[in-house]
N, C-alpha and C positions, 0 to 999 in steps of 0.2 A: 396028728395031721400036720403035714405040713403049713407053715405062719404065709406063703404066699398064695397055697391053693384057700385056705379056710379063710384069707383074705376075700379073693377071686367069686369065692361061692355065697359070702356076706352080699359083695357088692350086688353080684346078678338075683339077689333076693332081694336088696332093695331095688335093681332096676325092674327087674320083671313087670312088677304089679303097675310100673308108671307108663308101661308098654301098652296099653291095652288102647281100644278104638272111641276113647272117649274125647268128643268134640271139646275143642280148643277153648271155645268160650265157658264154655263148663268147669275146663278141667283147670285152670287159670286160675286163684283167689289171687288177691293181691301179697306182693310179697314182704315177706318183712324186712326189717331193717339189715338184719342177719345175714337173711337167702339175699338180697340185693349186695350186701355186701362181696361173698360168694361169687353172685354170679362175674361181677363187676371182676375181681379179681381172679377166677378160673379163666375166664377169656382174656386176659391180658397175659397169664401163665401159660394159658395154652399157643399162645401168639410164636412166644420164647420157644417151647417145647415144641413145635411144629419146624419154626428157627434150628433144630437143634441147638439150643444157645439154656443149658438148663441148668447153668449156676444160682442163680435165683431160685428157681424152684427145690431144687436139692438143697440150700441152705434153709426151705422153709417146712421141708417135711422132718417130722418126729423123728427121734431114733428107730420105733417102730418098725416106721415105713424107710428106714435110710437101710432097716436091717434085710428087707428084702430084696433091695438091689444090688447089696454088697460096699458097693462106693459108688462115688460120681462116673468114672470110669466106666463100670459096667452099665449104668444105669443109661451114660450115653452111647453104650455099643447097641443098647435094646431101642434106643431112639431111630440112631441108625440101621439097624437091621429092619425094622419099621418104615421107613423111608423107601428103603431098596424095595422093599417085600409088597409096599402099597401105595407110593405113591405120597403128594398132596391129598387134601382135603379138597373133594369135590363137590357136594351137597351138607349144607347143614339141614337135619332132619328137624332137629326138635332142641330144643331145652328146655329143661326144667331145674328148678330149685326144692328143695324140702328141708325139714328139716327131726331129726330123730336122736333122741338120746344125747344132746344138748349139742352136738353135730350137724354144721349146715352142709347141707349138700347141693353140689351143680354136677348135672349132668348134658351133656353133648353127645348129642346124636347124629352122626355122620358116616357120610360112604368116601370112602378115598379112588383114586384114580386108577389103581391096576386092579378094584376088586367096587369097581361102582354098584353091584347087588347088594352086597353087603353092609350090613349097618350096625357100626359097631358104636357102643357106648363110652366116653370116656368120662370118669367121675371121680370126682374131688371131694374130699369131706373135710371141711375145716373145725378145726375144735374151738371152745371157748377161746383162748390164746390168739387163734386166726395161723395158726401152724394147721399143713396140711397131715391131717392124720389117717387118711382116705386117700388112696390112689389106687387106679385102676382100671384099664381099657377090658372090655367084654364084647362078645357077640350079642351083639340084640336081636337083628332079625336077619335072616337069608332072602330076600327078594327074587332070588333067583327062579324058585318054586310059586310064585305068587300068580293066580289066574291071569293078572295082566301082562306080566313075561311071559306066560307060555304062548298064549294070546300072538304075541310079537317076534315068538319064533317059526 
């Protein structure tokens, strides 16, 4: 299988389950030192990578993950083809933090501008080292079909 689809299908397995309609106060423990660090750091990465400006981030991901996007080059044509294709970030939905297999993860959940139904995930898994060894934007949810959209059409 290919190393960026069996990427892709990890992530949306770890996102899935954190998708579900479980009240905020609930679903919230406090976080660790780790998932804070994480998050602290995804969102200042993501800041950059929204920026297209993703020198930084490309110098902190693994060979792994550097092998999926070929080079920085390509990795910022997929930024910008992103850009054109969706827009800014219009709604932050959700974040969360976890942490699995000595891997912290932050995930963002958000709808962008030319596709505001949609909610896609983007998530970051930093390793022991604090190198990102996780990366990955995915569909979360289509809003589009949602009782309250149709309701509004």
């Amino acid at each position: 299988m290919n190393p960026t689809v069996r990427r892709l299908l990890l992530l949306g397995a770890l996102v899935a389950p954190l998708s579900g309609s479980v009240p905020a106060a609930l679903a919230a423990p406090a976080q660790t030192v780790a998932e804070q660090t994480a998050q602290t750091r995804a969102r200042a990465l993501l800041e950059q990578f929204y920026a297209v400006n993703l020198t930084a981030m490309w110098a902190a991901f693994t060979p792994e993950v550097k092998a999926q996007w070929g080079n920085l080059e390509g990795f910022t044509q997929y930024r910008k083809t992103g850009v054109e294709q969706f827009g800014a970030q219009k709604e932050l939905v959700a974040e969360k933090t976890f942490m699995r297999g000595g891997v912290s993860y932050y995930v963002r959940s958000a709808t962008f501008e030319k596709a505001p139904q949609i909610v896609w995930a983007l998530t970051f898994g930093f390793d022991q080292l604090g190198r990102i060894s996780e990366f990955g934007i995915t569909l979360e949810h289509d809003r589009s079909q949602d009782q309250v959209a149709m309701l509004a059409r």
